[in-house]
C-alpha positions as CSV (number, residue, x, y, z in Angstrom):
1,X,197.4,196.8,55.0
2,X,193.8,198.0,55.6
3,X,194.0,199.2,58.9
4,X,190.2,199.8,60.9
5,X,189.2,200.2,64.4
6,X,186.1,198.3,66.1
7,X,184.8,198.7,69.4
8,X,184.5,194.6,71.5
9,X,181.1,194.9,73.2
10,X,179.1,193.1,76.3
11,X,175.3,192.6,76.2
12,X,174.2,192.5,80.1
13,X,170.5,191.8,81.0
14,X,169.6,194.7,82.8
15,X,166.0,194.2,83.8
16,X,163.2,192.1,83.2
17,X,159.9,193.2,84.0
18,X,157.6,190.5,83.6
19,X,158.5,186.4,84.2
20,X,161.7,184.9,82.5
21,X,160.3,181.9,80.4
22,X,163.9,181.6,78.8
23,X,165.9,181.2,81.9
24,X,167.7,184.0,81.8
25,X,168.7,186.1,84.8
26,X,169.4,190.3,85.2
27,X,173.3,190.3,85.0
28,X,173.5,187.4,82.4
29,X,175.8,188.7,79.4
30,X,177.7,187.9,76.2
31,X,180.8,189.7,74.6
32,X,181.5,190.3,71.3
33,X,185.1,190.5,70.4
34,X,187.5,190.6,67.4
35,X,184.7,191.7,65.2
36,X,182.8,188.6,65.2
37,X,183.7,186.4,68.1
38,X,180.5,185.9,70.2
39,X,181.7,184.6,74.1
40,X,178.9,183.8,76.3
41,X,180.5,182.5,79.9
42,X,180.8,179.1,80.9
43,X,178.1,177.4,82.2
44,X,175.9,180.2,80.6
45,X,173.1,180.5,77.7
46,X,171.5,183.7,76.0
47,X,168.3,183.1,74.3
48,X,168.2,183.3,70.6
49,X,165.1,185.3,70.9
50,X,167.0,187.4,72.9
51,X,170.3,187.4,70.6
52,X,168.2,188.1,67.3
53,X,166.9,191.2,68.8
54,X,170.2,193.1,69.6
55,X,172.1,191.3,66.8
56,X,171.3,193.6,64.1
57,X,172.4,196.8,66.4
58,X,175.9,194.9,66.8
59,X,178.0,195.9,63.5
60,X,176.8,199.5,64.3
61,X,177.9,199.4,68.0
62,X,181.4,198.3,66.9
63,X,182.0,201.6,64.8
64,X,182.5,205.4,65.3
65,X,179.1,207.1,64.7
66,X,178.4,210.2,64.2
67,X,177.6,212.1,67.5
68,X,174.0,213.0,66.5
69,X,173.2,209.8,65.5
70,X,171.0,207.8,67.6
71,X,172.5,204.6,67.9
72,X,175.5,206.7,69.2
73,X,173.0,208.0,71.9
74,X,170.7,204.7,72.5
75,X,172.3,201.4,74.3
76,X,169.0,199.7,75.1
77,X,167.4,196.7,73.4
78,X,164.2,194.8,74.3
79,X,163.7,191.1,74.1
80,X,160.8,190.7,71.7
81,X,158.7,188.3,73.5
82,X,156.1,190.8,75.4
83,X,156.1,188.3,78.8
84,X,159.3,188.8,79.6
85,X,160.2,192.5,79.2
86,X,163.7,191.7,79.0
87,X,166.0,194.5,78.6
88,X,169.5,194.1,77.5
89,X,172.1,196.9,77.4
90,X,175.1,197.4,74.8
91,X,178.1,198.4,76.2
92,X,181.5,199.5,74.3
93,X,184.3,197.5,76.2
94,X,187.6,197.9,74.4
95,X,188.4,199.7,70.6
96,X,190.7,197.0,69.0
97,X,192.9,197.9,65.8
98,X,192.1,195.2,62.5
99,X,193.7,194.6,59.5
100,X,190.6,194.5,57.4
101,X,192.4,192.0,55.0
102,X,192.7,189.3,57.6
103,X,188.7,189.4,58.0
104,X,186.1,188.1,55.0
């Protein structure tokens, strides 16, 4: 057994400062559990514009980091489309235990 802990995490809309071509809403929000398990709510949609900015930062949000380093610090992630000045905020829900040999 290959035992590891991971953090699930929610991505929440928490402002957007200009006009929201894409639909989305403040409040709007996906989860990402059992390390790679993306749940958006029914009846909802998250733009992919939206997703491919913050999906990079999300195998780093599921780990410990190091206290000093800044992804440890920073939660904030902007939408890249400059109209919409949508930003989203990462949020560590629940640490879950793995078996890393039940995972690719």
């Amino acid at each position: 057994m290959n035992i590891f802990e991971l953090y699930d995490l929610r991505v929440t809309v928490v402002s957007i400062e200009g006009r929201s071509v894409c639909g989305m809403a403040v409040g709007d929000t996906f989860e990402l559990t059992e390390s790679s398990r993306l749940r958006i709510p029914p009846g909802k949609h998250f733009c992919i514009y939206a997703l491919s900015a913050v999906l990079p930062l999300l195998a780093a949000k599921q780990r410990e980091l190091a206290a000093g380093d800044w992804l440890e610090r920073d939660s904030l992630v902007a939408c890249p489309d400059p109209d919409e000045r949508l930003i989203m905020k990462i949020e560590r829900i629940a640490k879950r235990t793995m078996d890393s040999d039940d995972l690719t």
